[in-house]
DRENTI-952181 format. One record per residue: residue number from 1; x, y negated, z negated of N, C-alpha, C in turn. Coordinates in steps of 0.001 Angstrom, whole numbers, plus 500000, padded with zeros to 6 digits. Layout:
N
+-----+--------+--------+--------+--------+--------+--------+--------+--------+--------+
! num !    nc1 !    nc2 !    nc3 !   cac1 !   cac2 !   cac3 !    cc1 !    cc2 !    cc3 !
+-----+--------+--------+--------+--------+--------+--------+--------+--------+--------+
! NUM !      X !      Y !      Z !      X !      Y !      Z !      X !      Y !      Z !
...
+-----+--------+--------+--------+--------+--------+--------+--------+--------+--------+
//
This chain:
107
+-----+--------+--------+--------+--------+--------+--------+--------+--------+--------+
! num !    nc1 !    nc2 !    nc3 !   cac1 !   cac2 !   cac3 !    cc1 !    cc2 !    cc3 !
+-----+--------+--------+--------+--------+--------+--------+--------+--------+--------+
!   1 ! 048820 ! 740549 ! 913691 ! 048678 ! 739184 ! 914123 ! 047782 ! 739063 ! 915350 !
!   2 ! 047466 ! 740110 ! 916482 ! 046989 ! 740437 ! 917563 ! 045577 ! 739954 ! 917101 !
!   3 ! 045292 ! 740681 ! 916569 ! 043511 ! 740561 ! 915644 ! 042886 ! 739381 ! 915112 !
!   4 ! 044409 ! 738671 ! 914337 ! 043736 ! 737360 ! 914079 ! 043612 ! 735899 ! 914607 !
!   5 ! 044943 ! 736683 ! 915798 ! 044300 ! 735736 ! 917323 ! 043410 ! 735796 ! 917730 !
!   6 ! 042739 ! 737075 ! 917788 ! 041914 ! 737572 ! 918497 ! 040535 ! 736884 ! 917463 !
!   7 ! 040418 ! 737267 ! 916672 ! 039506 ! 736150 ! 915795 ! 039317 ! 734917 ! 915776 !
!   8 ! 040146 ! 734179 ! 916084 ! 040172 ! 732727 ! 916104 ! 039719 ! 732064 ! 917259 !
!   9 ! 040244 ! 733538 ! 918377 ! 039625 ! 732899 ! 919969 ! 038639 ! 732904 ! 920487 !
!  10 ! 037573 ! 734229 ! 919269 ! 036465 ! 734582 ! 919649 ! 036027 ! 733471 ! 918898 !
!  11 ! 036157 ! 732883 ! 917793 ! 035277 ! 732154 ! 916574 ! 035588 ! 730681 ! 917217 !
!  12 ! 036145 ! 730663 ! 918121 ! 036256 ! 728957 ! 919041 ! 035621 ! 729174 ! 920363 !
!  13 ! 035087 ! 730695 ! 920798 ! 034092 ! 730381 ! 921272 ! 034481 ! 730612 ! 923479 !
!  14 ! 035838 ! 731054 ! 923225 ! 036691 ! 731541 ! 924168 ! 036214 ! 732821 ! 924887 !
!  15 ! 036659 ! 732502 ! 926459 ! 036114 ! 733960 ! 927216 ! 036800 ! 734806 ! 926590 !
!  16 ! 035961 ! 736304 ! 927149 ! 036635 ! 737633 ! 927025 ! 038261 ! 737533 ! 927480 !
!  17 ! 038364 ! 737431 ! 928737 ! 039642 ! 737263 ! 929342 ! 040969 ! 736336 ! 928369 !
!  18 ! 040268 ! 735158 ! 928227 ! 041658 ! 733862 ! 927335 ! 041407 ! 734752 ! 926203 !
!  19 ! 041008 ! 735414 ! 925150 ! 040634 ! 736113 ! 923878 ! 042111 ! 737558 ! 923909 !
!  20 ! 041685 ! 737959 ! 925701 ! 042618 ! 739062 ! 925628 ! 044125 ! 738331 ! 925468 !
!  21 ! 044279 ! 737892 ! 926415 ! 045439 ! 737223 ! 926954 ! 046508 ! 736525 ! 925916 !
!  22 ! 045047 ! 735437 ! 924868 ! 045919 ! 735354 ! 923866 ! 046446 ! 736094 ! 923035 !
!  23 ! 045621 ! 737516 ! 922662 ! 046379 ! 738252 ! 921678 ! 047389 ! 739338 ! 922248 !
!  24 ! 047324 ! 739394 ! 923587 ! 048576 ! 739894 ! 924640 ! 049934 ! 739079 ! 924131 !
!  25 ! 049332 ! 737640 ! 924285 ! 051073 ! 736964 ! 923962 ! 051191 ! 736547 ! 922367 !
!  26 ! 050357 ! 736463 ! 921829 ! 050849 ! 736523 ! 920108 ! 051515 ! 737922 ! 919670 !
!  27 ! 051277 ! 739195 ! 920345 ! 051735 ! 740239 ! 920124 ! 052907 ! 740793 ! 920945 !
!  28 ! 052991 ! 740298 ! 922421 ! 054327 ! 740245 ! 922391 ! 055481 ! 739569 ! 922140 !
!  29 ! 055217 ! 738091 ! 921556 ! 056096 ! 737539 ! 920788 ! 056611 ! 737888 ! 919426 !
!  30 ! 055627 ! 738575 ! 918916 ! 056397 ! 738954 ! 917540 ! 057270 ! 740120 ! 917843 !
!  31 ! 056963 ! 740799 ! 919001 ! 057551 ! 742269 ! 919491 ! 058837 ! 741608 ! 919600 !
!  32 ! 059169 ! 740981 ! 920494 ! 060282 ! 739909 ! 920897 ! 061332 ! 739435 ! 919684 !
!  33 ! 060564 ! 738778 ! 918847 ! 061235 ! 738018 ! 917681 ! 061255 ! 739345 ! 916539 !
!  34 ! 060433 ! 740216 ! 916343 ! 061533 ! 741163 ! 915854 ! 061830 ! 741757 ! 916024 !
!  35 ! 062669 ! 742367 ! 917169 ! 063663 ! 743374 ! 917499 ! 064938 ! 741860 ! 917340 !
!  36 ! 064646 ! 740888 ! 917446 ! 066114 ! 739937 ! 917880 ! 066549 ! 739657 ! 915706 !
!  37 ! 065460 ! 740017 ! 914878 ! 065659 ! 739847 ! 913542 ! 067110 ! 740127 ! 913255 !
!  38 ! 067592 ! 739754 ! 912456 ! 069239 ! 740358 ! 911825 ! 068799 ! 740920 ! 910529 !
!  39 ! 069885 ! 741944 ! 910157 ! 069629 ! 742496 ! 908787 ! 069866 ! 741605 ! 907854 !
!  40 ! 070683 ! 740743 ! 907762 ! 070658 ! 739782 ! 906601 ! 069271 ! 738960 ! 906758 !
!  41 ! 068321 ! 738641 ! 907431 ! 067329 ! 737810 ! 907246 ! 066454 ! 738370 ! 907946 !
!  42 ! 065765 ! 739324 ! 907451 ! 064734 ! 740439 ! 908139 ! 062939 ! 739914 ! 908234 !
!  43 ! 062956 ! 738886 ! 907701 ! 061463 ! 738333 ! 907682 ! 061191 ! 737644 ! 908745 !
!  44 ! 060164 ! 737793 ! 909439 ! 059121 ! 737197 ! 910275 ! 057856 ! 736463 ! 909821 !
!  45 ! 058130 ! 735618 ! 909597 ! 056645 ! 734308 ! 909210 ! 055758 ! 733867 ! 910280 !
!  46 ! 054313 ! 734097 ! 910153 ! 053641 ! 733946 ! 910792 ! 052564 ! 733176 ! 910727 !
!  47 ! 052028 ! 732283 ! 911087 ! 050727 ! 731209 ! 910674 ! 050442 ! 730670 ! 911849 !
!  48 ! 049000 ! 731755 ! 912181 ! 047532 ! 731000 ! 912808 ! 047128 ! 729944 ! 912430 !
!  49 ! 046437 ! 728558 ! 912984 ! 046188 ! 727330 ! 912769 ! 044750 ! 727427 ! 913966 !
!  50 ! 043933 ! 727155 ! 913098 ! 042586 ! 726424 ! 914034 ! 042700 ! 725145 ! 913920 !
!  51 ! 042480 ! 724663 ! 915191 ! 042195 ! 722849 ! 915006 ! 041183 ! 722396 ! 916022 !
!  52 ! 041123 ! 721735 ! 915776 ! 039724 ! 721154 ! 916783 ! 039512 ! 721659 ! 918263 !
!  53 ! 040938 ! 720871 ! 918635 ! 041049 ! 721535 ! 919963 ! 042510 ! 722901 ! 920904 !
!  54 ! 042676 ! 723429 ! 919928 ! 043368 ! 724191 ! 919770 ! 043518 ! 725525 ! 918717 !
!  55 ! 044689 ! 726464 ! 919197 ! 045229 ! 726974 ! 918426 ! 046649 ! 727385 ! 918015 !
!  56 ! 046984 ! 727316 ! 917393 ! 048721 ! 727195 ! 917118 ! 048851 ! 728359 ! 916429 !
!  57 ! 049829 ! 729166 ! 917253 ! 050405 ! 730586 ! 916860 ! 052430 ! 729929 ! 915920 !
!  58 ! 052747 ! 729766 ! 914780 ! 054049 ! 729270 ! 914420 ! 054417 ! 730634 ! 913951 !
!  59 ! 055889 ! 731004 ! 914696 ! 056579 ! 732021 ! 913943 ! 057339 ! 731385 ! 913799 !
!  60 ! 058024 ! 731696 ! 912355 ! 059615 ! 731412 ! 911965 ! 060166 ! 732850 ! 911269 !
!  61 ! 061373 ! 731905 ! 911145 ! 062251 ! 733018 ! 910743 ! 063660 ! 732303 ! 910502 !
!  62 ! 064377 ! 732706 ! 909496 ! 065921 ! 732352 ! 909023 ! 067052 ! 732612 ! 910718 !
!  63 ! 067943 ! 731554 ! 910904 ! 069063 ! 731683 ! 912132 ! 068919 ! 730519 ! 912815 !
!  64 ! 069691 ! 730870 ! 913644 ! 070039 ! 730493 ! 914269 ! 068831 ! 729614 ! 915602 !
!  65 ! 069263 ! 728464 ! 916744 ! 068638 ! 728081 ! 917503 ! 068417 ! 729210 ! 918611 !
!  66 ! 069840 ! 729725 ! 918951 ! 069985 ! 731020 ! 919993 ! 069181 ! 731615 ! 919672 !
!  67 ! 068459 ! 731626 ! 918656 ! 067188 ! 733313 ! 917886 ! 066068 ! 732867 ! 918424 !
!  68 ! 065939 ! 732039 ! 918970 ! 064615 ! 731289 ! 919457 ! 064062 ! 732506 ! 919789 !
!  69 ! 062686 ! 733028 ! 920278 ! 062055 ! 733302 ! 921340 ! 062632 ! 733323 ! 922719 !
!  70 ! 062758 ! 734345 ! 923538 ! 063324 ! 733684 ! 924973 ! 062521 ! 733229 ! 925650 !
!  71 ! 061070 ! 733071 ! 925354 ! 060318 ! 732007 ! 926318 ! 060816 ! 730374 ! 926458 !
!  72 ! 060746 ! 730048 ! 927246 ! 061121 ! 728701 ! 927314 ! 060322 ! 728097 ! 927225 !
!  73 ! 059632 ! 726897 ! 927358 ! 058410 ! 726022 ! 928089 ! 058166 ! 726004 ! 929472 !
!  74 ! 059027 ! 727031 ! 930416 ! 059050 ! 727020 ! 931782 ! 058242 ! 728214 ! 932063 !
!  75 ! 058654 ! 728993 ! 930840 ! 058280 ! 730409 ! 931168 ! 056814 ! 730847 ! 930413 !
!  76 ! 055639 ! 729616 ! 930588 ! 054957 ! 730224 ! 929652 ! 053876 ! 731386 ! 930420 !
!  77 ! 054009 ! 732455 ! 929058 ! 053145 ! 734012 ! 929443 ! 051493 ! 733304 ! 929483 !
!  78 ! 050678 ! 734217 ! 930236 ! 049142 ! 733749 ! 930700 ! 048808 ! 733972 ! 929080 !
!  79 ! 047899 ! 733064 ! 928774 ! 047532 ! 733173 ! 927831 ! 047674 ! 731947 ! 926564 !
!  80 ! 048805 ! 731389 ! 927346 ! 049826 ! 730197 ! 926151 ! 050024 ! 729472 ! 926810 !
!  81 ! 049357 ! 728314 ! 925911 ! 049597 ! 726921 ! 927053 ! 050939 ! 726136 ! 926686 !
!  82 ! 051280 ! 726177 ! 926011 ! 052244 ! 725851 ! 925629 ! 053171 ! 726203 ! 925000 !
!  83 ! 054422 ! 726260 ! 924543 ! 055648 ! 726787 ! 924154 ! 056510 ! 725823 ! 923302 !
!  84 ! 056649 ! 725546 ! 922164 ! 057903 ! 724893 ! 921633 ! 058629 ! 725395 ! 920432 !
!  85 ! 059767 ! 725198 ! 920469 ! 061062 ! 725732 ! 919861 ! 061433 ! 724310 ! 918674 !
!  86 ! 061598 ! 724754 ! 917564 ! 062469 ! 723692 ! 916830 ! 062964 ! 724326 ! 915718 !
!  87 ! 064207 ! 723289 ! 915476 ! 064712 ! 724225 ! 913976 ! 064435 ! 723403 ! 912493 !
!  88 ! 064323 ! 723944 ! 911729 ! 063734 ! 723563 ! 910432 ! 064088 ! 723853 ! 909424 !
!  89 ! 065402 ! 723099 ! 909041 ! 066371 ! 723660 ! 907963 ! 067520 ! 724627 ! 908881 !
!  90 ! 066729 ! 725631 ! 907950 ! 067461 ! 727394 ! 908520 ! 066616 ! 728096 ! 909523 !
!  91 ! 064996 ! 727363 ! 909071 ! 064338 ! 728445 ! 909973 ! 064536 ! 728310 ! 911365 !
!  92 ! 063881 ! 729212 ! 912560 ! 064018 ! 728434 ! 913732 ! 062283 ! 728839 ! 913719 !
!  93 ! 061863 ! 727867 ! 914419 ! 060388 ! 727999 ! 914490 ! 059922 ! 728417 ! 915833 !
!  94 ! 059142 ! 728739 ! 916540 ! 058833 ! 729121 ! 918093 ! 056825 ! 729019 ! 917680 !
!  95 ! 056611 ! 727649 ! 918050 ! 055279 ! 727377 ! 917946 ! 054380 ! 727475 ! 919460 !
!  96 ! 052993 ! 728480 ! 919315 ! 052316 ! 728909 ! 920850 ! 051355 ! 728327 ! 920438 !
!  97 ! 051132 ! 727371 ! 921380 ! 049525 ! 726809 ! 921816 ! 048983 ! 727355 ! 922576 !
!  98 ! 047730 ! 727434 ! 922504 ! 046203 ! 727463 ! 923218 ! 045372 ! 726932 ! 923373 !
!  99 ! 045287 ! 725356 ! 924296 ! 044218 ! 724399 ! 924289 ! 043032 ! 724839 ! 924412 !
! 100 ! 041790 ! 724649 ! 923316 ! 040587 ! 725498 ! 923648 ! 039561 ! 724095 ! 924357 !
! 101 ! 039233 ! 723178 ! 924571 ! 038608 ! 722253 ! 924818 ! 039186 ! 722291 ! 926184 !
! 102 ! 037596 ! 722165 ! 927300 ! 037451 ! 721802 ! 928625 ! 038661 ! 720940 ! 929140 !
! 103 ! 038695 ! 719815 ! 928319 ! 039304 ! 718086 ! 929060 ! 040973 ! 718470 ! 928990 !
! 104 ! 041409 ! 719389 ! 928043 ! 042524 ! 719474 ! 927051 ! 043743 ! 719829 ! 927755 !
! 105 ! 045129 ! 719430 ! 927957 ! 046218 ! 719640 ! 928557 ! 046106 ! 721176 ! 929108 !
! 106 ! 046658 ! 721403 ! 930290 ! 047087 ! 722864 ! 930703 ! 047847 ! 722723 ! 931126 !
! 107 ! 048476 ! 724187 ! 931824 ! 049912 ! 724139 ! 932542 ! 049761 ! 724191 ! 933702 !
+-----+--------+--------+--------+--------+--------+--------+--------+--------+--------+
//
């Protein structure tokens, strides 16, 4: 998943540095979310999103809200502008932004 952050940040045109950084925290979030996996629901879902002015890292996965990610929105790692948590059905989702546009929200 590291790589195809890393693709998306170079192909939007992102410094060396935000390029590293993002695939620093797309890769330690999945590190994160699976060691916390349970054996009954062992899958990790993953989907990169380019958008105009962004990029959206969505992991899910079957559980619980507690299974979240332990990042909060307080705690966001360099690299991620943003942080949100929601649940979806069964899944719990933990969606990472990266505003790529000059004007575009930061933290």
């Amino acid at each position: 998943m590291g790589g195809a952050a890393r693709y998306l940040a170079d192909a939007a045109g992102m410094e060396n540095d935000a390029v590293a950084q993002l695939q620093a925290a797309v890769i330690a979030a999945c590190r994160e979310l699976f060691s916390s996996l349970k054996e009954d629901h062992p899958s990790l879902n993953v989907t990169l999103t380019r958008l105009p002015d962004r990029i959206e890292v969505s992991l899910s996965h079957e559980g619980t809200s507690s299974q979240a990610s332990g990042w909060d929105g307080n705690e966001v790692p360099a690299g991620i502008d943003r942080i949100q948590h929601e649940m979806q059905g069964n899944l719990v989702v933990t969606r990472l932004t990266k505003y790529i546009n000059q004007g575009a929200p930061s933290r």
